[in-house]
Structure formats: structure tokens, C-alpha cells
N, C-alpha and C positions, 0 to 999 in steps of 0.2 A: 650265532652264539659261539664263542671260543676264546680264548684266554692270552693274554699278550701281558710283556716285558719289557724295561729299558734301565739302559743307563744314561744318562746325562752329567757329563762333566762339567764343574762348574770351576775347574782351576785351570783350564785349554791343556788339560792332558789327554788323552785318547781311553773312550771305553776300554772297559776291560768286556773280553768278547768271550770270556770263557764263563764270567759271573754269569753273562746274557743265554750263554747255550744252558748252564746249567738248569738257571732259573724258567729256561722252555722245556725243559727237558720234565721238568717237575711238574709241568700243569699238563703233560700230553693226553689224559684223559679227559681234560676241557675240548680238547680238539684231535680227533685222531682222524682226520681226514687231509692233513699235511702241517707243515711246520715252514718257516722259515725265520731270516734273519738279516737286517738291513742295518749297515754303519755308515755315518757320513759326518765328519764333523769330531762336536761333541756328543752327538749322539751314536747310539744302537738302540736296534728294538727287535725283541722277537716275540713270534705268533704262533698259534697253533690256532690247526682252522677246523673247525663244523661248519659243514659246507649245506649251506638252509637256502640263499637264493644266490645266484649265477653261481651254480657245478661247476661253470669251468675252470681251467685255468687263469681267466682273467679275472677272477675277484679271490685272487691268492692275496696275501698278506706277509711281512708290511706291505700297503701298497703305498710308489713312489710316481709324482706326475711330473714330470720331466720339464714339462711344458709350462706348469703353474709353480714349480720349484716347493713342490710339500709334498712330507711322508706321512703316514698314517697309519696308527696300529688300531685297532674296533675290534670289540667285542660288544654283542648286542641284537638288536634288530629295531631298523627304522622302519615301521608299519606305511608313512606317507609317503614313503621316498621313493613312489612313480609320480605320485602329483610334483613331489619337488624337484625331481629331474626332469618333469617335462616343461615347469615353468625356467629354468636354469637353461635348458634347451633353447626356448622358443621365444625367451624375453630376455636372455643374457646372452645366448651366442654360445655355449659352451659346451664343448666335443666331449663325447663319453667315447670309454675302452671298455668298459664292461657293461655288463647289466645289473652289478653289486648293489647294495645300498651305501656300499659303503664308498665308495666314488662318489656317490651325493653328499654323505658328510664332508667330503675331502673339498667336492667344489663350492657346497653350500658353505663352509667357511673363507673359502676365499671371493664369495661373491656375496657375504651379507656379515663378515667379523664375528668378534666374538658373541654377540647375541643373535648368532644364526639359531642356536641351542632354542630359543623359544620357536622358529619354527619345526622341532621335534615334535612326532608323535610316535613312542615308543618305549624301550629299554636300551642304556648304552653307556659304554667309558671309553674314554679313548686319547689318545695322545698323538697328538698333531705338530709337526716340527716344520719351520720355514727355513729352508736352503739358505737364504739369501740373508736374512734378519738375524736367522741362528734363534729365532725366538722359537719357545715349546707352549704346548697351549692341551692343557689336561680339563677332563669334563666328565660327571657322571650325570645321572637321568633323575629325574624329581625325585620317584620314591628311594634310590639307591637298589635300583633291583640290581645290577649289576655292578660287583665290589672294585675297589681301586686302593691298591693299601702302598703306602710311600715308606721308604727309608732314606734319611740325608742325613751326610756329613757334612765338614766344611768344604770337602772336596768335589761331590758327588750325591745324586738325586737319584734313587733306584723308584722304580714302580712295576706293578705287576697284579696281577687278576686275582690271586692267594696270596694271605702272607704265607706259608708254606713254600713259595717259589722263591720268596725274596730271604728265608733261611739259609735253599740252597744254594742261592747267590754267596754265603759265607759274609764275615765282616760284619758282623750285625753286632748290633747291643741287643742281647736276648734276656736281660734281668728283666724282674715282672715289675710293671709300673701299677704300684699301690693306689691310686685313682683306680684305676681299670679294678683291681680287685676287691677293691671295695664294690663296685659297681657291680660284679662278674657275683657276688656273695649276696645282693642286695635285689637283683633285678632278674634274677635269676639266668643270669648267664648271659642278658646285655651287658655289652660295653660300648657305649653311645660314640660315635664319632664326635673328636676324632682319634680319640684312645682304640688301642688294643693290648690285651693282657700284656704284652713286649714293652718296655721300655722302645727301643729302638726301630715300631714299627708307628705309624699314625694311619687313616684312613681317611679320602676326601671324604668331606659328608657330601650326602645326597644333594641333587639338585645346586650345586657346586663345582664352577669353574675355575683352573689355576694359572693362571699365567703368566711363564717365565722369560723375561726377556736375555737379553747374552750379556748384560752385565750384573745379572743375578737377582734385580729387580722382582718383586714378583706384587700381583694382584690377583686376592681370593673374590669369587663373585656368590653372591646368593640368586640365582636366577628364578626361582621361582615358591612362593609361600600361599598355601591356600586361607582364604579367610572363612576363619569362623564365626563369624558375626551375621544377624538375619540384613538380608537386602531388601532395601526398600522399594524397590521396584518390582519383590514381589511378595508383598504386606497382603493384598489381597488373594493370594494362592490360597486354593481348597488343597486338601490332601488327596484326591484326584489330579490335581494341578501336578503333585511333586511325586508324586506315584508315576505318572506321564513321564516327569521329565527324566526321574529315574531308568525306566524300561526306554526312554530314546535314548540317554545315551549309554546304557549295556548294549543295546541293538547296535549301534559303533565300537563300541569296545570289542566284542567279541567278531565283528565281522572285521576290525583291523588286523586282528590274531590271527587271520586265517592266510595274508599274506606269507606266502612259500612259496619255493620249488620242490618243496617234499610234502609229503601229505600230514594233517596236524590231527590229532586224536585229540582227550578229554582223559583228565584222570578223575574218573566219577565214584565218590565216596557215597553217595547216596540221600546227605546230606541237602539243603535246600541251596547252596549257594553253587555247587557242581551240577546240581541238577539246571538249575539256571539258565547253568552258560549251554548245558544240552539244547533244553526248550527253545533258546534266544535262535542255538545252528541250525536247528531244525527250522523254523520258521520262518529264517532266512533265506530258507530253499537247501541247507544240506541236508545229504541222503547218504545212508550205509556210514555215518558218524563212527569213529573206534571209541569203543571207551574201555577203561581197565580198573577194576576195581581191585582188591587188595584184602586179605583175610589170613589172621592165622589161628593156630588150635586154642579151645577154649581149655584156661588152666583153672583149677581151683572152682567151675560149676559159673566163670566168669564167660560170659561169647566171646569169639576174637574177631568177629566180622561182622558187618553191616549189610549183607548183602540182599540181605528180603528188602532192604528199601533200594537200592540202587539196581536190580533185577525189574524194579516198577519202572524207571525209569526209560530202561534200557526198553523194556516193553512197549510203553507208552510212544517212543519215538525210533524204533523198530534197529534200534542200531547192532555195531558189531561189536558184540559186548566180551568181555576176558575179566572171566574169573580167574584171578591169582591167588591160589591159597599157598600159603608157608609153612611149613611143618617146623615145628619147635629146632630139629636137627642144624636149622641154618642160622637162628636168633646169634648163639654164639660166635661163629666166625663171621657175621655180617656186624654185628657189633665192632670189633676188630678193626673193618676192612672202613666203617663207616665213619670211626674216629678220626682214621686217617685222611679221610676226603674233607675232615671240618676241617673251614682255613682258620676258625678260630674254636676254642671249648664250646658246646652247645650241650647246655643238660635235657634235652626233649628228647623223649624215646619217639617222640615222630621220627626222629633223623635215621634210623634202624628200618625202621617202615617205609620210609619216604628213597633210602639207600635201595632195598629190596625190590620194591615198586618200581623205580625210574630199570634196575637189573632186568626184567622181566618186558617193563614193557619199550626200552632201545631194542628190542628183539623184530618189533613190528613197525615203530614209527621213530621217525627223530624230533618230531614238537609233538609239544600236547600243549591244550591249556588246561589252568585249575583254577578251582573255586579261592582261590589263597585271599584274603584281606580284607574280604566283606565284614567281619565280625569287628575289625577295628575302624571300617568307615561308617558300616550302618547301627553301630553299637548293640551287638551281638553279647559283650559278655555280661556277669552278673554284679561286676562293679561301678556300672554306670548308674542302675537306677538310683543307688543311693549317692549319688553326686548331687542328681538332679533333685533329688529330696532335700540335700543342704540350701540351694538354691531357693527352692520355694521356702524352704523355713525362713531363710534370711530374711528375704524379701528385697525389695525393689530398695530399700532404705539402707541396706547396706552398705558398708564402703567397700571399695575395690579390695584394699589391705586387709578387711576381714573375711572377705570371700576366698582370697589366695591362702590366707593363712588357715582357713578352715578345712577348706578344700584340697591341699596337703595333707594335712591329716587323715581325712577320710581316705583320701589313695592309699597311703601309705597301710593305712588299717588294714587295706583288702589286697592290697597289690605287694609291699615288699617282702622279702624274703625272713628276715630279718633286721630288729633294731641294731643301728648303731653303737649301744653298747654292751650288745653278745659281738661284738668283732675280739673284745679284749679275748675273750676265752678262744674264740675261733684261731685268730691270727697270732703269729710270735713276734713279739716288740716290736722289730724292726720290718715288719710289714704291715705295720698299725700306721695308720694316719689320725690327726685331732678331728680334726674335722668330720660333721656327718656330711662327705661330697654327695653321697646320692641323695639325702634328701634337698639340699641344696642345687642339686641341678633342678629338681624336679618343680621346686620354688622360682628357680629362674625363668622355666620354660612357663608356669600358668601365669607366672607375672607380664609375660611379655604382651601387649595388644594383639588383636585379632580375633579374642575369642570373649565371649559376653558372658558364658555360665560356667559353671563347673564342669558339668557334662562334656560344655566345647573343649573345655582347657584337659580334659583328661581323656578327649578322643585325639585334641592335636597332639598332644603328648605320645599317645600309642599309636596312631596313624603315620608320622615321622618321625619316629625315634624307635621306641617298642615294636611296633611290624619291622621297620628294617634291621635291624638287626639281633632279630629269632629267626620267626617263622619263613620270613623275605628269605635271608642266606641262607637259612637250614635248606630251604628248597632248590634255589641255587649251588648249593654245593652238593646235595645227595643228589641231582638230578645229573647236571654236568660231569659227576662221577662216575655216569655212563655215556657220556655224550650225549646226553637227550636236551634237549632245548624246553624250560618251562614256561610258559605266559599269560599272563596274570591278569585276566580283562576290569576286575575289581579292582586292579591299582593301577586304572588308564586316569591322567590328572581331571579329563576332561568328568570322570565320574566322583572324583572326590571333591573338585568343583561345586557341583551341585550336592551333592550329601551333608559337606561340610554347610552349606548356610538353609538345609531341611532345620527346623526346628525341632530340638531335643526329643519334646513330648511325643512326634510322631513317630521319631525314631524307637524309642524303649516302648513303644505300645506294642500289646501281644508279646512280653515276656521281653524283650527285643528286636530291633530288626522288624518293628511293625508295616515302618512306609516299604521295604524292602520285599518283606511276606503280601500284601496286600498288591505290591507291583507281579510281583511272581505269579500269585492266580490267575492270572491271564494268560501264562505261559506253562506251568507244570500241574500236576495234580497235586491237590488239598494235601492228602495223603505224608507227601514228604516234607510239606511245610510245615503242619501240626506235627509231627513228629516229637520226641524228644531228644536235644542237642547231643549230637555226638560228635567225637571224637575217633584218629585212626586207635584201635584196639589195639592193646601190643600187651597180652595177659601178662607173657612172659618175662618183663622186666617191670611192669608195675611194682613188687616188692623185690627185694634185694634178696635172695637166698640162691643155694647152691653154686655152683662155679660160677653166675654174676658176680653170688657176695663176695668171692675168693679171687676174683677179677679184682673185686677194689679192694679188698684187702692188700695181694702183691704190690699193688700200683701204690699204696700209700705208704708201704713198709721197705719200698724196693731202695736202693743206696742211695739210686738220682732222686727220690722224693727227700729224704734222709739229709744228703745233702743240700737241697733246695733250702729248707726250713720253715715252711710255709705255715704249717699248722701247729697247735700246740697237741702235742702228744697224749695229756690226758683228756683232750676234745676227742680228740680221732677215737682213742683206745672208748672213752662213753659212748660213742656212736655202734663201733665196728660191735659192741657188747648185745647191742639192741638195737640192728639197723633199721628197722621201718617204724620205729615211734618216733621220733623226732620228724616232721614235716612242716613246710611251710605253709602262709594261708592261703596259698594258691593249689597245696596237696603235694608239692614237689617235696621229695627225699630229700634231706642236709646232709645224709651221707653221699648220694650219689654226686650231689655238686662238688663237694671234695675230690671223690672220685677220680670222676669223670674230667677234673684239671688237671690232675697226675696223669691219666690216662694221656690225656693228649699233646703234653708237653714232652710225654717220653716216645709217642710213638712220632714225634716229630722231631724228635733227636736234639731238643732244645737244653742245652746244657745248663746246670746253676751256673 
């Protein structure tokens, strides 16, 4: 895991080497276990490294093969890559220098092209340049666990692991692109690739390779889309059968996360999906597991911890369990510190918890896995059943065009933030767009094949689109804000594979997350399964008063919001009047989304 940069000339003028230092310079909390910087060409690239497998010196970054004439910038973790360095080895002839995984990306592309990316199992981004051909060749990982944000001119193709890095690169178009903010106002603080609130930044999407040839040529690839549709070949599966094939492949998932050279902990919420990935290590044969739980003071008669259920856990499977509690003293300045680690605006007060959490536990380990994404592959939340109720209302007689258009609707009932026309009061003229974009993408995505129900079309929806870009980067950027490494056995393709063609009904049985709950009893106790769904506790920002409210208040009234112009004035001033009545139908504050855009375009020095 660590963070890299580049420029790419596209008019044979020579990098600028100082955008490149700066923009390494910006992500050094992605990697604080070294940095470097490699120019050749049209190109430069800089890294900063977290050093997870081969310590040494020899899986420093960039790294350059002399011999095969390719550089390589990686950020990530290849989980196979002894299997694929031993077949590279012993069926291809091909000399390693290190023990990296990342030397296997480097060879595995020049010994199987650009669709070496499907033999990945893992998380990853990376930028890959040929000496000889002058061609670049950029790539992220199915779910986008790991971010890749572009800026181009006509002159010049920047990329880098934050957009935050590619800021201090300078030279940017930093006006806000009205797409994005419609979305950023809608989805509650998604902005779907390949938008980001910038004008002048984009983002590969997930599961997307790009490649630039030296006359500027380029080809986008989609390499990999899971199907939502039931398979016929396995029509006669019992729910035994899919229960089965769930707990096999978590039992792969979590024992590929264990590859390291450092030791990997758990961050155990207590919840049934962290508890999971406990039971699955244990079973495995891990012994003395870390795990680290997270709690802070209860405000208002509210708890801030979950820890009587994750204490069962920790007991059950005898591990080295850390209680982390927080005391209200730090909410505020971890606020602050956690704005500035988002590489884009995130309104989740997880990101405070999830900042604080990864603080405490870079203390003892540098990986953990978590429970993260289960609730959007196994249908976890409470907008699904009434999908699946359209569905059967319809019936089998419906047409395609009535399901999609109905099935929009009901999303949107449960899921957005706001109608497209509260933008007019929200937004000032000239950041109004006509168009409703978000319900429109949302339209495009259930229209597209692959998915047979409503249910499917609005798990594909949140399973590649909604997870990557919330909860996905939230956790990726609050964790890498301490150099901690996070990994996510829930978003291994190989288990959304088999989830995505489970049938609906097994899925939402038991409230949700039935086939999931019923795989699980084989591996943890009843106890945290029946449970009632929680969430990490964060009392303290749940409502907007005292110096939070005064937080957003500054932030909205400050010159740089003033000059920006973003909101209408007597929106803001009806909010700031009476900040916790207005909420969306998911419970999120419409003043904090305001907010918390101001906040972070000003602690990121982003100019109107």
C-alpha cells in the first residue's frame, strides 16, 4: 500500500520534476517508509512506499527493469503473486530482483499484455511505462479499492493516488464541475467516476485500464463486470448449496489478506460481518488474532460503543483484543485533521472514527482487514426489500421499460438525498444544471443488461458505484492517513461473483443478509448475528451544535465560501437557523453536506 505520481508529456517536452516532487511530497502519509522518483523520457513518476512485502531495498519504487525496459509506479497489494511469480519463474524463464509483488506486476505485464490484469487477485493502481515504445499503460482493480485521479492538458497527463496531490502539483482547473455537484448534493457525497467535484480532475473508474500509446493514441478497457443474472447451472441449488459456496469462498478471501511481511490484525466493530472475518482466521488455524475495536463517550443518554458485542467475539476466539475509547476532547481536532486526509468531500462521520481508529491502531500493526462491503454484496440495507417487492408486484409479465422506470423511482424514494428541483433553492444560477444527471445516471446503470430484478439492478448499482466511492475511499483515505494498510475480504471479485447470481429472496431473508447470516452460524456465535444493525457510534457529531455548528457556520460565511458562490444565501442562512431539522431520507444533515464542501475545499487551499 503507498501512493505514487506522474507526469506524462504529451507534446515531447520534458516532465516538470518539481510538479512530481511536490505532488510526492503531498501524499507522504500514504507511505512513510521512503519516497522516491524516476524520469525518463516523457515521463516521471514518484512513490512513497509502505513497506508490507519485501522490507528491503529491493522493492523500493519507482521500480525500473533494465533488462525488460519498464518502469512501474504500484500502489496496492497482489494477494497471488507467489503463485504468479512462480509460474513467470518456471514456465516463462523470468529472473526476479526482489521478492516485491510488485516486480510480478511489472513482469506479469510484459509476459501476458494488457489482460495480464485478469490474472490479479487483489487490490491495485498502477502506471506502467515502456522504454522502448514510449507507451504508458494505467490500471485500477475491480472494485476501485485503490483511487487513481487524472489531470490532462493538451500538453500533459498528470496522475496520482489523491487528488489533493495533483492540486499541489499547481496548474489545475479547480472550478467545481456542476455534474459532480449535483451528484456530491444527491448521493450524498458520491461523485461516480469519472467525475470529481474539480473541473480539472477525472478519476479511472474501477476495474479500468488506460492505455497511452507515444502518439497519444489511447484505449479505455473495462476488464471486468460481475453478472447479476441467476445461472443456469445452478437452477437446482438449495440454500445450503449457496450458503456452502459463500463460507468457501470467504475462507479464500480472508486467507488471501493474510499475505505479508508484517503482521495483519482485524478491525472488529462487533458487528456480524468483522466478526466473520474473525471466525473464518481463527478456523484457518490463526492464533493470538489483534483486533481493535473503537468507542467514544455517550452524549445525550446516546452509547458511543459497541463493545459488549465485540468483547463476545474477542472471547469466543481468545484473541488480542484493544479497546480504543475516545474521549469527546479529540472529536474536534480529529475532525480538522480527517478533512484534510479526504482526497475528495465525504459527509460520513465514519471518516472521524475511521481517522481516529486507523491513529491508534498504526501503533501496533501496519494491515488489518475489515468487515467493509458486505451490506452492499449480501443486501444488508433497508432499501433493498422494497425493490424486491416491486418485482414481485410487477410480475413476470412486465416489460423491461416498466421495471427500470419503476425501480428508479423506488431508489430514489429511499436512497437520494434530495429532488432535483430543491437544487434551484440549494444551488446559485450558475451552478444549476437542467437536467436531473443523478437520476439519469441511475436510469442508465438499471437499464444496462446483466441484472434481472430490481434488487439486482440496485445491489449492481451500490456494489460498483455507491461502495466505491463512500465507504471504499472513506476507508482508504482515513486509514492510509496513518499508513495503515486496509483489506477488505468482502470486496474479493471472487465473492461478489457468487453473491451477485444468489437469488434476491435468500439474500433479504432474516431482515437481510439471510444467505450470509445463516453461512456465518457455522463460524461465530448466534448472538452477534441476531443482533440489531449497527453502526461505528460517533454521539458527538450526530447533531450539529456547539463549535461543530460554529465550524460550519465559519466555513460557509468565510470570504473563500463567499467568493466561491455556491449556495443561495437564504438556503444557508434557513439551515444555519435550525440545523438538525432538515435531514435526508437516509438521516444525513443538509446542513452538514454544505458544510462539510466548504470545509474541505478550503482546507485544501482550492481557490474559486
Amino acid at each position: 500500500m503507498c501512493g505514487f505520481c506522474g507526469e506524462l508529456r504529451l507534446d515531447g517536452a520534458s516532465p516538470d520534476l518539481g510538479a512530481v516532487s511536490r505532488m510526492t511530497d503531498r501524499m507522504a502519509p500514504r507511505g512513510p517508509d521512503g519516497e522516491g522518483i524516476y524520469a525518463s523520457g516523457p515521463l516521471a513518476l514518484g512513490h512513497r512506499r509502505l513497506s508490507i512485502i519485501d522490507l528491503s531495498a529491493c522493492g523500493n519504487q519507482p521500480m525500473h527493469d533494465p533488462e525488460l525496459g519498464l518502469t512501474i509506479a504500484f500502489n496496492g497489494c497482489i494477494y497471488n503473486y507467489q503463485e504468479l511469480r512462480a509460474h513467470l519463474q518456471e514456465e516463462r524463464g523470468y529472473r526476479f530482483f526482489s521478492t516485491s509483488d510488485t516486480e510480478v506486476v511489472l513482469k506479469a505485464y510484459h509476459a501476458w499484455g494488457d489482460r495480464f490484469v485478469d490474472r490479479l487477485q487483489g487490490m491495485f493502481a498502477f502506471a506502467i511505462h515502456e522504454r522502448d515504445t514510449r507507451r504508458t499503460f494505467l490500471g485500477r482493480d475491480r472494485f476501485g479499492i485503490k483511487p487513481l485521479y487524472l489531470a490532462e492538458t493538451p500538453s500533459r497527463l498528470r496522475f496520482a493516488s489523491s487528488l489533493p496531490a495533483l492540486v499541489a502539483g499547481g496548474d489545475l482547473d479547480t472550478s467545481i464541475d456542476p455534474v459532480a455537484l449535483h451528484h456530491y448534493l444527491t448521493f450524498h457525497a458520491v461523485v461516480p467516476a469519472p467525475h470529481t467535484i474539480l473541473n480539472g480532475v477525472r478519476k479511472l473508474p474501477p476495474a479500468t485500464t488506460l492505455a497511452i500509446e507515444a502518439d497519444g493514441a489511447r484505449q479505455m478497457t473495462e476488464f471486468w463486470e460481475p453478472d447479476f443474472t441467476r445461472d443456469p447451472d445452478r437452477a437446482d441449488w438449495t440454500e445450503r448449496d449457496w450458503e456452502e459456496a459463500v463460507l468457501d469462498t470467504m475462507r479464500q478471501a480472508v486467507e488471501w489478506r493474510l499475505v505479508s511481511d508484517v503482521p495483519v490484525g482485524v478491525l472488529l466493530s462487533g458487528g456480524l460481518d468483522s466478526s466473520m472475518v474473525v471466525g473464518l482466521l481463527a478456523e484457518a488455524g490463526q492464533t493470538g488474532i489483534t483486533t481493535f475495536s473503537i468507542g467514544f463517550e455517550a452524549v445525550g443518554g446516546e452509547e458511543g460503543d459497541e463493545f459488549k458485542y465485540s468483547d463476545v467475539i474477542a472471547r469466543e476466539f481468545d484473541t488480542d483484543h484493544h479497546r480504543i475509547r475516545i474521549g469527546t476532547e479529540r472529536m474536534l481536532p480529529a475532525l480538522h485533521e480527517a478533512v484534510g486526509a479526504m482526497s475528495e468531500p465525504m459527509v460520513s462521520h465514519d471518516a472521524v472514527a475511521f481517522y481516529l481508529l486507523s491513529q491508534e491502531v498504526a501503533k501496533h500493526v501496519k494491515v488489518v482487514q475489515s468487515g467493509q462491503g458486505a451490506d452492499e454484496v449480501f443486501a444488508g440495507y433497508h432499501w433493498y426489500p422494497p425493490m424486491q417487492a416491486l418485482t414481485d408486484d410487477l410480475g413476470p409479465e412486465a416489460s423491461r421499460e416498466q421495471l427500470v422506470r419503476q425501480a428508479v423511482e423506488r431508489y430514489q424514494a429511499a436512497f437520494f438525498d434530495r429532488p432535483h428541483a430543491e437544487m434551484a433553492q440549494v444551488l446559485r444560477p450558475e451552478h444549476r444544471i437542467e437536467e436531473d444527471v443523478s437520476r439519469a445516471f441511475v436510469e442508465r446503470h438499471f437499464t444496462r443488461p446483466g441484472a434481472e430484478t430490481a434488487t439486482d439492478m440496485a445491489l449492481r448499482l451500490d456494489s460498483q458505484i455507491m461502495l466505491v466511492d463512500d465507504p471504499v475511499k472513506r476507508v482508504d483515505n482515513m486509514t492510509m492517513a496513518s499508513g495503515l494498510e486496509a483489506r477488505v475480504p468482502f470486496l474479493d471479485h471472487e465473492v461478489l461473483d457468487i453473491a451477485a447470481r444468489i437469488p434476491p429472496e435468500l439474500k433479504l431473508a432474516q431482515e437481510g443478509k439471510g444467505v450470509l447470516k445463516e453461512a456465518a452460524r457455522r463460524v461465530i456465535p448466534s448472538e452477534v448475528i441476531d443482533r440489531p444493525k449497527g453502526y461505528f457510534p460517533v454521539p458527538a457529531l450526530k447533531h450539529l451544535q456547539g463549535p461543530y455548528l460554529e465550524l460550519v457556520r465559519d466555513a460557509l460565511h468565510a470570504p473563500e465560501a463567499r467568493q466561491r458562490g455556491l449556495f443561495q444565501d437564504a438556503y444557508v442562512e434557513r439551515l444555519l437557523e435550525d440545523p438538525n431539522e432538515e435531514l435526508t431520507a437516509l438521516r444525513g444533515n443538509k446542513l452538514w453536506q454544505l458544510g462539510l464542501l466548504e470545509l474541505w475545499l478550503q482546507a485544501h487551499d482550492v481557490r474559486p
